[in-house]
C-alpha positions, 0 to 999 in steps of 0.5 A: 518728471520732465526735469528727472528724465532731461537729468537721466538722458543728459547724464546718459549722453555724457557717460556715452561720450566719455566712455567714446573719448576714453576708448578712443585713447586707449585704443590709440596705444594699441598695435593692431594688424592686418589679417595677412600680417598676423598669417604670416606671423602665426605662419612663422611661429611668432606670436601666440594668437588668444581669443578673449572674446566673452563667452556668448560672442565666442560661441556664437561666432562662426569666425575663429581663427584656427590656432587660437587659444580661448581664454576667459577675459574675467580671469586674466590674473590667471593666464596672463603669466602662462604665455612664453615671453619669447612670444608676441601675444595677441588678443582678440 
């Protein structure tokens, strides 16, 4: 019994830093912005600001940024070519 929890825990704790490793490296090629860079550019009309936070997170948060648009993050095939291409899209 011993042996199949050490198994389970060790492969959890590898899973664990994988999914830490990967993370890390896709979120290396991601733009990311201050609050007051993305006023100002919401400010100017340049970007289009898209909330993809799942459903629970957004209902329950009391911060949302006032222009956003709320999409569901299960359905991006269906939303994804909506958006003006002359536009910036972020997603948060």
């Amino acid at each position: 019994m011993k042996d199949k929890a050490s198994t389970f825990i060790g492969m959890a704790l590898s899973m664990a830093l994988v999914f830490a490793l990967l993370s890390s490296a896709l979120s290396a090629d991601v733009a990311r912005m201050t609050k007051d860079e993305l006023r100002a550019l919401i400010e100017k009309g340049q970007v289009i600001v898209l909330d993809v936070r799942s459903g629970r997170d957004w209902k329950s948060s009391e911060y949302k940024i006032h222009t956003a648009i709320r999409e569901d993050p299960s359905q991006v095939a269906s939303w994804a070519n909506k958006y003006s291409k002359e536009k910036a899209l972020v997603l948060y």
